[in-house]
SEGUDO-181788 format. One record per residue (C-alpha): x, y, z. Coordinates in steps of 0.001 Angstrom, whole numbers, plus 500000, padded with zeros to 6 digits. Each point is the difference from the previous one (the first is absolute). Layout:
XYZ ...
END
This chain:
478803496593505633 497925498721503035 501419501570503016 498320499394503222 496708498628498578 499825503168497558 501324500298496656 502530503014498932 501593501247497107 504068499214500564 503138502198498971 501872497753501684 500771497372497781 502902498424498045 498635499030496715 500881503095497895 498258498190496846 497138498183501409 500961496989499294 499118498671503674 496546498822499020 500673499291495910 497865497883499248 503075498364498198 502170499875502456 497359498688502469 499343496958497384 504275499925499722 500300499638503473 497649497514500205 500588497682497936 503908499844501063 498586499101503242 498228496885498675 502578499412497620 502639499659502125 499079501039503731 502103502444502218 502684497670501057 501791499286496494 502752500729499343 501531498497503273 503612501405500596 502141502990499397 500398501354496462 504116498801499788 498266496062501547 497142498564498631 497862503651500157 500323500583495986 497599500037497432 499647501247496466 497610502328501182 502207501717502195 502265500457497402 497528501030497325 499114502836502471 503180501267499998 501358500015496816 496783501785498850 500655502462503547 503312500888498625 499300500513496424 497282502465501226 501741502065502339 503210500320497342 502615497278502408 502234496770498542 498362498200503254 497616499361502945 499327498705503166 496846499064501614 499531500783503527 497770498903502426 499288503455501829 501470503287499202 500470501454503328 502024496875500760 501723499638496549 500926504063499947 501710499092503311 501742497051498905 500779501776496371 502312502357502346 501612497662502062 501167497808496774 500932502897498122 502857501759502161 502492498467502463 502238502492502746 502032501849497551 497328501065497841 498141503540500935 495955500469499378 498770503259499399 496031500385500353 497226502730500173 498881501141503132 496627498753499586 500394496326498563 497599497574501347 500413498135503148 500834496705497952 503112502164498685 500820501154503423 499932496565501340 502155498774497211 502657503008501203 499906498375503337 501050496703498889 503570502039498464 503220499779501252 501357502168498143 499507504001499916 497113501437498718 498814503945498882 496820501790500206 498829502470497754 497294502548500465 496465499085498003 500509500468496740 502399502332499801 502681499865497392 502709502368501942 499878497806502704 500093497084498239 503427500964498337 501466500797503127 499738496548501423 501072498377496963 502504502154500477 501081498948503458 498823496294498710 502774500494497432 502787500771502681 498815496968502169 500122497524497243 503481501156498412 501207499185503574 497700496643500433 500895498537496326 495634499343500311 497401501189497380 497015502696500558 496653499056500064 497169502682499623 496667499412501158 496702501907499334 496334499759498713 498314500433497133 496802501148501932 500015501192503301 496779498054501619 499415503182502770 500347502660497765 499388498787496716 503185501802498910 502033498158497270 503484499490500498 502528502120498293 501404497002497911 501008501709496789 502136502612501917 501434496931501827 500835497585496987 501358503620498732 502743499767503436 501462497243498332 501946502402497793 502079501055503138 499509496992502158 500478496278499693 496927498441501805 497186497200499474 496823501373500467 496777497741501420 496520501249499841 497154499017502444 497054500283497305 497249498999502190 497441502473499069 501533500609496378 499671496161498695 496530500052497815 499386503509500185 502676502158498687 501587500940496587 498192499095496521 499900496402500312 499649499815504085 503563498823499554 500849501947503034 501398503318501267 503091499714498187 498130499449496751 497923503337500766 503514501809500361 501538498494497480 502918498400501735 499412496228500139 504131499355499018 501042501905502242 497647497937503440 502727497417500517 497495497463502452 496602500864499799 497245498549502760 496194499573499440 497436498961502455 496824498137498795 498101501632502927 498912502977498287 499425500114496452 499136496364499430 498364499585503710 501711496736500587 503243498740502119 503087500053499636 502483502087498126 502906500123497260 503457501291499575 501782500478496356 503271500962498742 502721498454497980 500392496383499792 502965499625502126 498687501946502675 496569498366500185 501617496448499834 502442500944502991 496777501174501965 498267497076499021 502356497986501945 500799502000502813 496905501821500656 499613498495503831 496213500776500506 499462498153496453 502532496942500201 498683498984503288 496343501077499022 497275497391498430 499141501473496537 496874501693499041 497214497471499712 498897499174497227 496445501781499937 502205503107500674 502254500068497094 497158499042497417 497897502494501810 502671502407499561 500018498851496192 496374500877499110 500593503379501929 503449500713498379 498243499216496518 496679502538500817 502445502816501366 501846499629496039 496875499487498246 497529502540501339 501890503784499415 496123501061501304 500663498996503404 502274502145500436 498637503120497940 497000499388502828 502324499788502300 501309503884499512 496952501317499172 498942498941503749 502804501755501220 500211503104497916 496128500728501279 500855499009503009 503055502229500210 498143503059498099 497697499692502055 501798499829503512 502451502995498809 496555502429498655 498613499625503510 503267501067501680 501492496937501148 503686499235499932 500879497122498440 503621500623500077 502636499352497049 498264496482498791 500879499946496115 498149496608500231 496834497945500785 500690499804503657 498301503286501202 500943501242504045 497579502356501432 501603501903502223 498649501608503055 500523501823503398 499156498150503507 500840497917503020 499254496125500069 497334500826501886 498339502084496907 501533497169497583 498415497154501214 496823502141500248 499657500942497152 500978496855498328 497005498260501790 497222502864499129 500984499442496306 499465496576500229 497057499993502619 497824502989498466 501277499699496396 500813496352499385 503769501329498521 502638497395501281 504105501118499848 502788499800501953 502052502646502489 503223500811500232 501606501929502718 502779500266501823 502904498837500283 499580499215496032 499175503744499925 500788503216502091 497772500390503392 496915502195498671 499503498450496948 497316496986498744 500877498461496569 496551498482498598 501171497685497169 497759499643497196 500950496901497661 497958500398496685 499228496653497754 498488498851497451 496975498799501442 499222503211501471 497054502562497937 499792503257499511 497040499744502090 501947498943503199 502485502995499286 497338502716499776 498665498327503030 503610499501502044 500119504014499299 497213500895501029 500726498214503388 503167501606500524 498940503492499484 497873499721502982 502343498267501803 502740502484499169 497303503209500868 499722497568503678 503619500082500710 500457503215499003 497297501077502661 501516497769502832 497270497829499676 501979496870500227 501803501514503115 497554501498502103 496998497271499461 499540496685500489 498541498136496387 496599499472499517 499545496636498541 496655500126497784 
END
């Protein structure tokens, strides 16, 4: 990437496949641009928005990730939201993990109703407020809806969805599962998270973004037939929306068709992140619980030390990633995310280590607190 007039190696990136800069879907999304332009189709999918395209897309989106049904969606922070709102009215209860994404949380805020939180991940906690979700909606006459992930996009922890689907034994509850991260890059087929753990029955509404594995906009949701047709009528930020343009959807085609077809994208894909994780973990870093390609680095400091850091790695080392700190973590703490693709080499791993061993040995020493960084 050209930053600043200099060019870096990124870890910043969605496009978990590398299909950003295909040379396919370049020519793809082309030539639906001169085909048909941006504007077409003119109106909102349930007006004069529809094409066979659109619907092509989904039927092959639902027969992929295991669902009767899908739903295009324009943007999947936006449709997530939306998703939430349609799904429940006042007398149904939600019960979520503590560490859903903000889309989820902004969703919550749109409910009338009541709503649980469980702590991340964990099952004993999760019983307890179906539990108390249970009492509520006996009393209500409404319906529980859970919410998780299938890939936590901080921590690279997958959600527990197996243990959940296995709560419906004792509980009677819909379950909906933000697969942002998962879409593309989990289970055999890239199916999803719920195809890696064996559970796709038992993932009542299941959403997909486009912004990650197939580096595109937009995103999906799938379930059974009924359910997808009541959202596709009621889904506020989608009836009042203009549909995806045209350039989009066959865009999304060509992408859709390359993330089936090529298996070796995503064998690269892990074999980025295994070294990259290997290698992180063999020089002493902790990179938390991640069970997946997202890999957190995790690391002791003030802002001060975070952003200093962050801009000697990409100043004196040409490494490019992102920071997280507080209040998304604890005070004391810097979260460098590393996003692995496709399109990255073994080359650029060896040489991303490299860099962070001496920047790790720096922050160790108090370098990043006590001095002011050189620039070369």
């Amino acid at each position: 990437m050209q930053f600043e007039g200099k060019e870096h190696l990124v870890w910043s990136l969605n496009n978990y496949l590398g299909l950003a800069n295909h040379p396919e879907v370049r020519e793809a999304d082309a030539k639906a641009a001169a085909d048909y332009g941006m504007a077409y189709p003119m109106g909102a999918r349930m007006m004069s928005g529809n094409s066979v395209h659109h619907e092509e897309l989904e039927n092959s989106l639902a027969k992929f990730v295991g669902k009767e049904d899908a739903f295009l969606l324009n943007y999947g922070y936006q449709g997530m939201v939306s998703i939430i709102d349609s799904l429940v009215d006042r007398n149904d209860v939600i019960v979520y993990d503590a560490e859903s994404h903000a889309c989820i949380i902004d969703g919550l805020r749109l409910h009338m109703g009541k709503r649980f939180v469980y702590q991340h991940n964990d099952m004993e906690s999760c019983e307890k407020q179906l539990e108390r979700a249970t009492r509520l909606s006996e009393q209500t006459g409404g319906g529980i809806l859970l919410i998780t992930e299938g890939v936590f996009g901080m921590s690279g922890a997958q959600g527990k969805l197996k243990e959940i689907v296995k709560l419906k034994d004792k509980f009677n509850f819909r379950l909906l599962v933000d697969d942002a991260h998962g879409f593309g890059t989990m289970g055999k087929t890239g199916a999803g998270t719920h195809e890696e753990q064996d559970c796709v029955d038992g993932v009542d509404v299941y959403f997909g973004t486009f912004a990650k594995s197939m580096a595109g906009i937009g995103a999906f949701v799938a379930g059974d037939k009924e359910v997808i047709d009541y959202l596709r009528y009621n889904m506020r930020s989608q009836i009042f929306a203009k549909a995806l343009p045209m350039p989009m959807v066959l865009g999304l085609k060509k992408r859709f068709e390359l993330l089936k077809s090529k298996p070796e994208l995503r064998e690269k894909l892990w074999a980025i992140a295994t070294h990259l994780q290997n290698g992180l973990k063999e020089r002493g870093f902790d990179i938390g619980i991640t069970n997946t390609m997202v890999t957190p680095v995790f690391l002791k400091g003030d802002l001060y030390e975070a952003t200093t850091l962050t801009r000697d790695l990409r100043e004196n080392y040409g490494i490019f990633c992102s920071i997280v700190i507080y209040p998304v973590i604890p005070k004391g703490l810097i979260l460098l995310r590393l996003i692995p693709t496709a399109s990255h080499s073994h080359e650029d791993v060896e040489r991303t280590l490299a860099a962070y061993s001496e920047m790790g040995k720096k922050l160790e020493a108090g370098f990043y607190k006590e001095n002011k960084m050189a620039v070369a």
